[in-house]
VEXKEPA-526496 format. One line per 3 residues: number of its first residue (from 1); their letters; for each residue y, x, z of C-alpha. Coordinates in steps of 0.2 Angstrom, whole numbers, padded with zeros to 4 digits. Layout:
BEGIN
NUM = A = Y:X:Z; ...
//
This chain:
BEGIN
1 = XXX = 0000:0000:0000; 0018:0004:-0001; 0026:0017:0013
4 = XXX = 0040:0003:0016; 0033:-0012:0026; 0049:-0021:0019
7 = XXX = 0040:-0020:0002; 0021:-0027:0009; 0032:-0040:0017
10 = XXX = 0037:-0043:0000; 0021:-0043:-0010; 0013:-0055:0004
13 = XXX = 0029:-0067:0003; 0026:-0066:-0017; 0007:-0071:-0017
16 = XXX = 0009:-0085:-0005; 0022:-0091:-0016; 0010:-0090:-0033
19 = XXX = -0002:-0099:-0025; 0008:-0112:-0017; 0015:-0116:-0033
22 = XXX = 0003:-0114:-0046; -0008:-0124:-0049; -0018:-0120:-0062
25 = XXX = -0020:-0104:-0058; -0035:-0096:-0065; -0050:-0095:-0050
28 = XXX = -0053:-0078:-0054; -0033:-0074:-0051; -0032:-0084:-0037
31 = XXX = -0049:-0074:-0030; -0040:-0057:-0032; -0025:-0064:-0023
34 = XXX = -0033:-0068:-0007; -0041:-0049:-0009; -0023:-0042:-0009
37 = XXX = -0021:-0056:0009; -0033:-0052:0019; -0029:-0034:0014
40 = XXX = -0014:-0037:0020; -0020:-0045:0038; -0024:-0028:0043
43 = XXX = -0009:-0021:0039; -0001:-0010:0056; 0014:-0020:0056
46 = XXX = 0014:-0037:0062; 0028:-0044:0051; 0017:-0042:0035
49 = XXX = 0003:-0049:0042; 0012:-0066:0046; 0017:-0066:0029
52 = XXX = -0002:-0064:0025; -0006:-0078:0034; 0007:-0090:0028
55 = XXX = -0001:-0085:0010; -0018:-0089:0014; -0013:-0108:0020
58 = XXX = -0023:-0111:0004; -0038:-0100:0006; -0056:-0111:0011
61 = XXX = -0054:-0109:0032; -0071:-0103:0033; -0069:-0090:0025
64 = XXX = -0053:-0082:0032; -0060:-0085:0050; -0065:-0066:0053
67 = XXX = -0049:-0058:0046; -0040:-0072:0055; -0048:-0068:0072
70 = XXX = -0047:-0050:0067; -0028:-0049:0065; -0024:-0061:0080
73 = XXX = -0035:-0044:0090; -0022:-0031:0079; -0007:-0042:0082
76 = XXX = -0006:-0050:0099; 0014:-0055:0095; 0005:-0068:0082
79 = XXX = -0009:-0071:0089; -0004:-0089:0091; 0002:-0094:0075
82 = XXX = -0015:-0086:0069; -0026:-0094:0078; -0015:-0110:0078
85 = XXX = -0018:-0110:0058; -0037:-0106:0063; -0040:-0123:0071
88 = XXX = -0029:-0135:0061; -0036:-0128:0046; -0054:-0139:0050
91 = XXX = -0069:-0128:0045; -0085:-0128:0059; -0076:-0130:0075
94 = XXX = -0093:-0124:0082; -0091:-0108:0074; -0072:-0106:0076
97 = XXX = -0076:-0111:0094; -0088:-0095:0095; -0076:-0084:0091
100 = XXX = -0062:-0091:0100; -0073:-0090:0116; -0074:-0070:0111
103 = XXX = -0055:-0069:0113; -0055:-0074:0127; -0059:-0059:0135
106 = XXX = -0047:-0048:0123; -0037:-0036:0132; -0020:-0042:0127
109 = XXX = -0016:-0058:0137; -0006:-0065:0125; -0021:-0067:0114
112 = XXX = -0031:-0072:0128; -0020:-0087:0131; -0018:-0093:0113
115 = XXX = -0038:-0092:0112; -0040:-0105:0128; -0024:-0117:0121
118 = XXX = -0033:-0118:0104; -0049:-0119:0112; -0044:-0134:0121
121 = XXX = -0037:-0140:0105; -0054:-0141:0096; -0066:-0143:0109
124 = XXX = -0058:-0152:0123; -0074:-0161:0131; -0083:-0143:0133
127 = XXX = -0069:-0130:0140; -0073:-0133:0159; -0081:-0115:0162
130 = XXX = -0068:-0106:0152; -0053:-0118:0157; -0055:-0111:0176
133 = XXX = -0058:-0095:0171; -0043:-0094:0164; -0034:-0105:0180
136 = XXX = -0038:-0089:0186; -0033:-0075:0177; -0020:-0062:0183
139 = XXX = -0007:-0066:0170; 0005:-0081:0171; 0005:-0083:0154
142 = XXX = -0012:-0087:0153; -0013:-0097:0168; 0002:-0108:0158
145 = XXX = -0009:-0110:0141; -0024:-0114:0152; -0011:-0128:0157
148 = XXX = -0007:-0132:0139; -0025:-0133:0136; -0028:-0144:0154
151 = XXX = -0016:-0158:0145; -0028:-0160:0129; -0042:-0161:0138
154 = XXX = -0037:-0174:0151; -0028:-0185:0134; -0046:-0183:0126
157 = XXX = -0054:-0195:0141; -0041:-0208:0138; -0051:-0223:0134
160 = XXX = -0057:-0226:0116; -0043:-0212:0112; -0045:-0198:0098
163 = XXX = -0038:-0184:0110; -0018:-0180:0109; -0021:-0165:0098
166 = XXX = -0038:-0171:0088; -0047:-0159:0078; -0058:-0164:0064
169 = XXX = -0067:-0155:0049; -0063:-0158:0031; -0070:-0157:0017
172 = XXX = -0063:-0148:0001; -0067:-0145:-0018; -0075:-0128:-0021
175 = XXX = -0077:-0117:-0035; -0088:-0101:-0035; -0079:-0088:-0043
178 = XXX = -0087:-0071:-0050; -0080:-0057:-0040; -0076:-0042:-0050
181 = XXX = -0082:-0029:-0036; -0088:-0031:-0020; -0073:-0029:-0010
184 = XXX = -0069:-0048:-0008; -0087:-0051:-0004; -0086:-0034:0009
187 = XXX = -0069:-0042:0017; -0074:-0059:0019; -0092:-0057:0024
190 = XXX = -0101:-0065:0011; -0111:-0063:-0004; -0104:-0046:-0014
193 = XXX = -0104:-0055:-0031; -0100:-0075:-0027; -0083:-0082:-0019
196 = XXX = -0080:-0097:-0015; -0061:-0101:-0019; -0053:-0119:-0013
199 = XXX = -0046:-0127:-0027; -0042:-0144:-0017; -0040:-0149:-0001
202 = XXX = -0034:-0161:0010; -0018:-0162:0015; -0012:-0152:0032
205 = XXX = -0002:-0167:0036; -0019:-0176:0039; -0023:-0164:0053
208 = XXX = -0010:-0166:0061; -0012:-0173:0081; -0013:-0192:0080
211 = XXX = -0003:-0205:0090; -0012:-0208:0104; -0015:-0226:0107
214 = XXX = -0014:-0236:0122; -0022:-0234:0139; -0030:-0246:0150
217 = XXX = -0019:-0246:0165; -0038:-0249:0176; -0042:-0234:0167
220 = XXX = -0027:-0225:0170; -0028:-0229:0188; -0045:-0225:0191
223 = XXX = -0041:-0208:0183; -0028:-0202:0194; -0038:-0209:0210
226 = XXX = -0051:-0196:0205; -0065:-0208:0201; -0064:-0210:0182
229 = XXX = -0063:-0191:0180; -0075:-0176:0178; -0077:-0168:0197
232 = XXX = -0072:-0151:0191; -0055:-0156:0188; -0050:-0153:0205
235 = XXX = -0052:-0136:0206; -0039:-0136:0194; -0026:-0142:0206
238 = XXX = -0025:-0127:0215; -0019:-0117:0200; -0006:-0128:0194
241 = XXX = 0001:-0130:0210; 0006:-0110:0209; 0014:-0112:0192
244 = XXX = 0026:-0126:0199; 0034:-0108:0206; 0036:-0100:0191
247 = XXX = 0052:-0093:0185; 0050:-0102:0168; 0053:-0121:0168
250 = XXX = 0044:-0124:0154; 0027:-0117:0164; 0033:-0128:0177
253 = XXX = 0036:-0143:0169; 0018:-0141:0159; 0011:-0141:0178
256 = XXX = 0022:-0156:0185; 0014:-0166:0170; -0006:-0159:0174
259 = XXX = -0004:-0166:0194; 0006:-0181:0188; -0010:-0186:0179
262 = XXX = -0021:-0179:0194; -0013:-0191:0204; -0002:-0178:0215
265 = XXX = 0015:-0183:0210; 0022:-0181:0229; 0024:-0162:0225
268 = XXX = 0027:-0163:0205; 0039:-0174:0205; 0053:-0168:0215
271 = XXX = 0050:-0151:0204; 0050:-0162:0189; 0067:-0169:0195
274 = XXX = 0074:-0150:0201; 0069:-0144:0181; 0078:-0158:0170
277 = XXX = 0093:-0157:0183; 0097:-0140:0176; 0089:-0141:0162
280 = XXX = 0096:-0155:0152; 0085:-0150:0136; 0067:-0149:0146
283 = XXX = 0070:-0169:0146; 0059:-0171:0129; 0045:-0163:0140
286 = XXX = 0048:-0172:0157; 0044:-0188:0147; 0027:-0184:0143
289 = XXX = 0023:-0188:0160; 0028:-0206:0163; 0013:-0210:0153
292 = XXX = 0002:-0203:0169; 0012:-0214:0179; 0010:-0232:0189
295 = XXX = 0023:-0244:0183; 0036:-0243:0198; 0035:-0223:0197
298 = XXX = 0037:-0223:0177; 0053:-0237:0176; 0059:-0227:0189
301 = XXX = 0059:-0209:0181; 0063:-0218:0163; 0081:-0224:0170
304 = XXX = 0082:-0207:0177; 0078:-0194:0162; 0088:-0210:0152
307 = XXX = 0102:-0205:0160; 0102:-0189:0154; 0095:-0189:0138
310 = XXX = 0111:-0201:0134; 0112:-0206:0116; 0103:-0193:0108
313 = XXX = 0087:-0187:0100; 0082:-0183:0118; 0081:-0203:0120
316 = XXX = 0069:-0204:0108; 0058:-0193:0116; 0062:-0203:0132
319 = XXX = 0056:-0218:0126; 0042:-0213:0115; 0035:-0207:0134
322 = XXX = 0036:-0224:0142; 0029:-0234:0128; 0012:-0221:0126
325 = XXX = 0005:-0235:0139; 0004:-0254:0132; 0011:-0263:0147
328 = XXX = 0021:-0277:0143; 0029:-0276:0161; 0038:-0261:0155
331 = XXX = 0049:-0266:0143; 0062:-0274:0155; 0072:-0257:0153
334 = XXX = 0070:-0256:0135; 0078:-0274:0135; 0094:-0268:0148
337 = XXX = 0096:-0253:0133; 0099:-0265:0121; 0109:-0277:0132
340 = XXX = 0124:-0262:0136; 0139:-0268:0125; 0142:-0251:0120
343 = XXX = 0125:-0245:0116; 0125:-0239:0098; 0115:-0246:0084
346 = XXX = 0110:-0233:0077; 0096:-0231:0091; 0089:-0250:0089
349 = XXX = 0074:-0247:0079; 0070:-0232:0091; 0071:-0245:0103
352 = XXX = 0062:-0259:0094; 0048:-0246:0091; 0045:-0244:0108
355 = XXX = 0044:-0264:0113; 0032:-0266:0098; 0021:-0251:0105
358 = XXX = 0023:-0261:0122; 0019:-0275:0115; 0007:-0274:0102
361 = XXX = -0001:-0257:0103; -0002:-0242:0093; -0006:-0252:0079
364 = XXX = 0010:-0262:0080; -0001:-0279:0076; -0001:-0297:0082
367 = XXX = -0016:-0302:0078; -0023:-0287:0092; -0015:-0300:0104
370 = XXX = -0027:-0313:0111; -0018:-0330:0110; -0015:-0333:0130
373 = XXX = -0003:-0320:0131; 0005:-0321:0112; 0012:-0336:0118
376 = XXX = 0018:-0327:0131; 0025:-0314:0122; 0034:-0326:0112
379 = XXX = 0042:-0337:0124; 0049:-0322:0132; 0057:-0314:0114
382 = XXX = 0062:-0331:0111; 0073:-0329:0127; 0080:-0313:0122
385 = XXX = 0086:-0321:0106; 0094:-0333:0116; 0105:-0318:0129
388 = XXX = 0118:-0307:0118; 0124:-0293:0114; 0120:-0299:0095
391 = XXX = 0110:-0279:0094; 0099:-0287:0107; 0096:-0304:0099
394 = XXX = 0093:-0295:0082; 0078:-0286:0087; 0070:-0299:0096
397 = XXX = 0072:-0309:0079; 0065:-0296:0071; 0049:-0294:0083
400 = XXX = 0049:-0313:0083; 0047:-0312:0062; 0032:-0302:0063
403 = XXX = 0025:-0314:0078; 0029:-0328:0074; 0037:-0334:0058
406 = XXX = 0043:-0352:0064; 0049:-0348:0081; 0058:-0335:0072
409 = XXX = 0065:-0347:0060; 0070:-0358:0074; 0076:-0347:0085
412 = XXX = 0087:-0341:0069; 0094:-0358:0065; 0101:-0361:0082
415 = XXX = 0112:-0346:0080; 0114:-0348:0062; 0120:-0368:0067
418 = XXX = 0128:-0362:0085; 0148:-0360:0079; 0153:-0350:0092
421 = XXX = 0141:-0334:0082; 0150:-0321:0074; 0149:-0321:0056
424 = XXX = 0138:-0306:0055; 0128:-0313:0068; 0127:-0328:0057
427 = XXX = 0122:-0318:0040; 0108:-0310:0051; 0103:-0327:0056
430 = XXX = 0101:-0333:0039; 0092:-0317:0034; 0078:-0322:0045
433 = XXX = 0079:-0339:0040; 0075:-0332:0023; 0061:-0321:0026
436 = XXX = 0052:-0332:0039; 0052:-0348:0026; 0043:-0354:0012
439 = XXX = 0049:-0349:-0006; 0054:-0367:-0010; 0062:-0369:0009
442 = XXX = 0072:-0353:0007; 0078:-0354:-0010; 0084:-0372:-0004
445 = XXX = 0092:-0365:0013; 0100:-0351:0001; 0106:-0362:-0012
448 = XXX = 0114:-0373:0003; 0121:-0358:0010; 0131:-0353:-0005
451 = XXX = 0144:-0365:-0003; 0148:-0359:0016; 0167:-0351:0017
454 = XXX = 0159:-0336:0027; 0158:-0321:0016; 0144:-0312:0024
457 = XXX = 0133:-0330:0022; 0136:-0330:0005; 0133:-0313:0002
460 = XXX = 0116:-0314:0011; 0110:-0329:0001; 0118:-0322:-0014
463 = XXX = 0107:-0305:-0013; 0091:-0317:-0010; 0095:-0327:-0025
466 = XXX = 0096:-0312:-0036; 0083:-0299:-0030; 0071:-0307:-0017
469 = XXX = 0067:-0302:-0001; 0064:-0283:-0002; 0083:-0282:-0001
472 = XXX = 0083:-0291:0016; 0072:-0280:0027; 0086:-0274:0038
475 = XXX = 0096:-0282:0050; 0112:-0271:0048; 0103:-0258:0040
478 = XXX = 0098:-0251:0058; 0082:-0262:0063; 0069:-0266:0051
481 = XXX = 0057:-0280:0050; 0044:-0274:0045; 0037:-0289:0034
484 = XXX = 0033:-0292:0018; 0032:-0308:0007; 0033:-0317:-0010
487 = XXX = 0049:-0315:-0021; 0058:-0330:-0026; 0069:-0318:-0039
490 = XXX = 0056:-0306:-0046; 0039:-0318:-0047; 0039:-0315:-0064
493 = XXX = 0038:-0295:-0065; 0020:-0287:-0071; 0019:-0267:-0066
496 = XXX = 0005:-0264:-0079; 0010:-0268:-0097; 0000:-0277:-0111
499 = XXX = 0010:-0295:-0108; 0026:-0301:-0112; 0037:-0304:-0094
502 = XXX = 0046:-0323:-0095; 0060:-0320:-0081; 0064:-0337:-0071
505 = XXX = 0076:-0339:-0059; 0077:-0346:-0043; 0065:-0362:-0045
508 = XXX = 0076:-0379:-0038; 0094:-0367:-0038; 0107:-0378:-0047
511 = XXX = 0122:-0371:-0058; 0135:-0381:-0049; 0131:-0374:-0033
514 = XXX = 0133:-0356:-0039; 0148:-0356:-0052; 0163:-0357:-0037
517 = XXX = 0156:-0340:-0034; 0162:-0333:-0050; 0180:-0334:-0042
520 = XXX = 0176:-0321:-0029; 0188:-0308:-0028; 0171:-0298:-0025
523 = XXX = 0164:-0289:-0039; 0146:-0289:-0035; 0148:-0306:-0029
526 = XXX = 0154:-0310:-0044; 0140:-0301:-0053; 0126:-0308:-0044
529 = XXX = 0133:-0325:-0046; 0135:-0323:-0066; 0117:-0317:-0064
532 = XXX = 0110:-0333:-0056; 0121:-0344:-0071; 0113:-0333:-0083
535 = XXX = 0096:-0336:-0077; 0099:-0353:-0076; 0102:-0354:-0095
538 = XXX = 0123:-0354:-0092; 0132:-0340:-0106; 0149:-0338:-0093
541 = XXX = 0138:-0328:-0082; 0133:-0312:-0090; 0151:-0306:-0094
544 = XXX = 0157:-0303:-0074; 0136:-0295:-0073; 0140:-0284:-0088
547 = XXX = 0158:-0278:-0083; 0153:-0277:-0065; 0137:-0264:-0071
550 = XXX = 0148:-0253:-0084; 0161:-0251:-0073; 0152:-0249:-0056
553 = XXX = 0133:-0248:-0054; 0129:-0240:-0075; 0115:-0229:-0066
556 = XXX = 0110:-0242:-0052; 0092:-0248:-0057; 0091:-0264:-0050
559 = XXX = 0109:-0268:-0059; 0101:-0266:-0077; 0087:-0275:-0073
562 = XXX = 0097:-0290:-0069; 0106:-0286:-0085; 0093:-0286:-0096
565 = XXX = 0084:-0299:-0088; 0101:-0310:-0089; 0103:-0308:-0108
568 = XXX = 0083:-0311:-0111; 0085:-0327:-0103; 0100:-0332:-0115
571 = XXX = 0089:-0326:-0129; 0107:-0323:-0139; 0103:-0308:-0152
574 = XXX = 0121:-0305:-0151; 0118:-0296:-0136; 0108:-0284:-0141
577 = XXX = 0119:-0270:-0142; 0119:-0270:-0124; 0102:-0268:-0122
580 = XXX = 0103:-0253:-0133; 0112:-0245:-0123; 0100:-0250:-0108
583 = XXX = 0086:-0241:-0117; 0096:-0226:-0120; 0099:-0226:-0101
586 = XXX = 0079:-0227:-0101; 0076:-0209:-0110; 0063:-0202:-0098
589 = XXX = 0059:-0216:-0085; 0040:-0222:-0094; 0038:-0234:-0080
592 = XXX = 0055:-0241:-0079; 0054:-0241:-0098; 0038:-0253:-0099
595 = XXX = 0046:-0265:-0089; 0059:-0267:-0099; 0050:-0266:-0117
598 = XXX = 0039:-0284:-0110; 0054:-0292:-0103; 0063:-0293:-0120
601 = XXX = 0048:-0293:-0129; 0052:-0314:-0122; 0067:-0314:-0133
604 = XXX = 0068:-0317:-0153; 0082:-0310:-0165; 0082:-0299:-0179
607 = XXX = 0092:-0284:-0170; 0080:-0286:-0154; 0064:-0286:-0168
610 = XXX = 0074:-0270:-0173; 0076:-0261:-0156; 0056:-0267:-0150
613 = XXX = 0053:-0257:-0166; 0062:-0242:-0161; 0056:-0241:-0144
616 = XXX = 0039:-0243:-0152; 0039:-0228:-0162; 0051:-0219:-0149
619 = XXX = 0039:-0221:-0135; 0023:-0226:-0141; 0010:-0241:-0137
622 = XXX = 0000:-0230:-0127; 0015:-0226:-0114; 0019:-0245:-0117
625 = X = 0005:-0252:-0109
//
């Protein structure tokens, strides 16, 4: 290799790069490149050999795991990163486990405690004999990662739970590859003349540790009594009360959580407390243990690290801790977050999140819910609709859509009905009325609503009208409602092409009811109105749609479709200009380009004969269909 370890940094940095981003690269190419890695793992300083490692991201795990452990032994500064892409990687965890418990009597003791965190990681239900060991090694650090590893272990007996940090093996696409010596076979400790090279894989995001579902609070309470837990655990206690005096709050904190879950919160907590005090940032961890905690304890710390996390990310991380457990009894304080007058929107769906979790489970569904307690459930969003601030009321509207479609159309008409609502609390009424309905009761409750002298009303009924409900699944654009249903606007649209598309407007809207609207001093209210007189077969609407797309929205998708669609409908071939310049818009965008070929395929005229024609031959059947 080169004298300058800039330089191998360099090259390492450069193959990782190739092989992240092509490809097609040859097998044999891609063979030599890991040669030229794992060449590189060995390398004396420890800056290449990250760069080594990042490169081999793509290489088959089980045939890096030597080199791997290898360079963690050569570079104990890495030796976490390394062994951390070891076990997330998949591959034999039996194996991998081997040789992680190997490292676990390496001389450095930073390698020593990567080897019993990751450890933990892939075999949490068998680490009780090298756990304590490490509970007892002379260095802090290590006694810290057997901590670490402590907290995935005790997550794994979690009822019906895949453990906090799940490991799992993968399967991925092979190809055996001819080496051209024997040096790959020598380095990787295989065959001198075969290599297997990964050519596909599945994706690191999937290893990922999984949300962990909700606990059962019996479960819970057994565990930190001591009955629903192995006996060995105790002799854990004793170690984790020493790191409560460490000088490092993080080692503290990471104790704090281990005896919180023990069921020893008398002398964790006050150290908890002592930590987030002085350490405003070591909130995020703190939260971790109101999930170990009985209700009382758990409201009680939530308002406390609330307090402190204020309206930042840090809240998040608060109230992702409270809501780990489903327990419907604590989500009176989520409820008080939303009923502050000057809590910002901006965090409700954080908070609306974290009542679903409460609620419903992990899984965020209903129909998990047996029905004594939906009802429950119900009634008691229903009174929350009923109590302002208006953030409040809007995500319980939006819980209650997902619940509950007719008390969340009720609930919604009382404050679309009530006249002492805002108007935006109004429009957000109506928008849940929308969703919650049938098509031909919502078309009907739109079309009555477009004769309201509230802006925002019409605005909201407008937008259904013209594009559906896909446009309406946000309150404010800051809590999301999470449903989906059929589209009054767009029922006529087919994604695979081979059949003309007949667009048809609103059924049961009537002209009279939406031609006012063409004096808006609104442009897209304007437009959109022109929109719906177009589809309903009336030629004053498409000259405000038109005007309103060229001058504002020309490279807005959902504008030309409405254009187009608009002028199909009034199958007039003078128009056909205009949709010329809708296909030139088109160059490029095969999809967007099908769509619009079998919507005016609908409309007759020698110009738009000529333009089908030209798209035809532009694009081709194939690309068409």
């Amino acid at each position: 290799g080169h004298d300058a370890w800039q330089v191998r940094a360099e090259v390492a940095e450069a193959i990782g790069e190739v092989l992240s981003e092509s490809g097609n690269l040859p097998q044999q190419s891609r063979a030599d490149a890991y040669v030229t890695l794992i060449s590189l793992l060995k390398d004396a300083d420890g800056f290449v050999a990250s760069k080594a490692m990042t490169g081999l991201n793509y290489a088959d795990v089980n045939l890096v795991v030597k080199p791997l452990v290898q360079a963690a032994i050569d570079h104990p500064e890495i030796a976490a990163s390394l062994l951390e892409m070891l076990t997330q990687r998949g591959g034999d965890p039996n194996e991998i486990g081997k040789h992680l418990r190997e490292l676990l009597t390496a001389e450095h003791a930073g390698v020593r405690a990567a080897a019993i965190e990751h450890l933990c990681r892939i075999q949490p239900r068998s680490t009780e004999k090298e756990l304590l060991a490490a509970f007892g090694d002379s260095e802090e650090e290590v006694r810290f990662a057997a901590a670490k590893g402590f907290m995935l272990v005790i997550a794994s007996y979690r009822p019906g739970d895949t453990p906090v940090s799940s490991y799992e093996s993968y399967e991925s696409n092979t190809e055996v590859v001819e080496g051209r010596s024997s040096l790959l076979g020598r380095l990787l400790g295989v065959s001198s003349s075969r290599v297997v090279v990964r050519t596909t894989t599945s994706s690191p995001e999937s290893l990922q540790p999984q949300s962990q579902p909700a606990a059962d609070l019996d479960w819970l309470a057994n565990f930190r009594s001591g009955t629903g837990r192995p006996e060995w655990m105790e002799q854990a206690i004793p170690p984790l009360h020493g790191l409560l005096s460490s000088s490092q709050h993080e080692r503290r904190l990471t104790a704090c959580i281990c005896l919180i879950a023990l069921g020893r919160e008398k002398a964790a907590l006050p150290v908890l407390r002592e930590v987030v005090q002085s350490q405003r940032s070591a909130v995020s961890q703190a939260a971790q243990a109101l999930g170990w905690l009985p209700l009382a304890e758990r409201v009680s710390l939530f308002r406390e690290l609330l307090a402190l996390a204020s309206e930042t990310q840090l809240m998040v991380d608060v109230i992702n801790g409270l809501t780990v457990l489903s327990d419907p009894q604590a989500a009176k304080p989520l409820w008080e977050l939303l009923g502050q007058e000057d809590f910002s929107s901006g965090w409700a769906n954080n908070v609306q999140a974290g009542l679903r979790r409460l609620y419903l489970g992990p899984e965020h569904e209903w129909s998990n819910v047996k029905a004594p307690r939906r009802k429950q459930l119900v009634e008691m969003v229903v009174s929350m609709t009923e109590k302002g601030p208006e953030l409040r009321q809007l995500v319980a509207l939006s819980l209650l859509l997902t619940g509950s479609k007719s008390d969340a159309v009720t609930a919604a008409r009382k404050l679309y009905e009530n006249p002492g609502s805002s108007s935006a609390l109004r429009a957000d009424a109506l928008q849940i009325m929308l969703l919650g309905q049938s098509q031909g009761d919502a078309v009907r409750t739109a079309s009555a609503a477009l004769t309201s002298e509230d802006d925002k009303v019409r605005g909201t009924a407008l937008i259904y009208l013209a594009r559906g409900g896909s446009e309406l699944q946000w309150l404010r654009g800051t809590v999301s409602l999470h449903t989906t249903r059929g589209e009054a606007a767009l029922q006529d649209v087919v994604n695979s092409g081979g059949s003309p598309i007949s667009p048809q407007g609103p059924p049961g809207l009537k002209a009279e009811d939406v031609r006012p609207l063409l004096q808006s001093s609104d442009g897209a209210t304007r437009a959109h109105a022109g929109y719906l007189l177009a589809m309903l077969k009336q030629p004053e609407g498409l000259e405000p749609l038109v005007e309103y797309w060229r001058q504002t929205a020309r490279e807005d998708w959902m504008w030309r479709r409405q254009v187009y669609r608009a002028i199909v409908v009034l199958n007039d071939d003078k128009h056909t200009p205009i949709l010329g310049q809708i296909y030139k818009d088109l160059a490029n965008e095969t999809a967007m380009m099908r769509e619009f070929y079998w919507t005016i395929r609908s409309m007759d005229g020698e110009r738009v004969l000529a333009l089908r024609k030209q798209i035809r031959t532009d694009v081709g059947m194939d690309a068409l269909r």
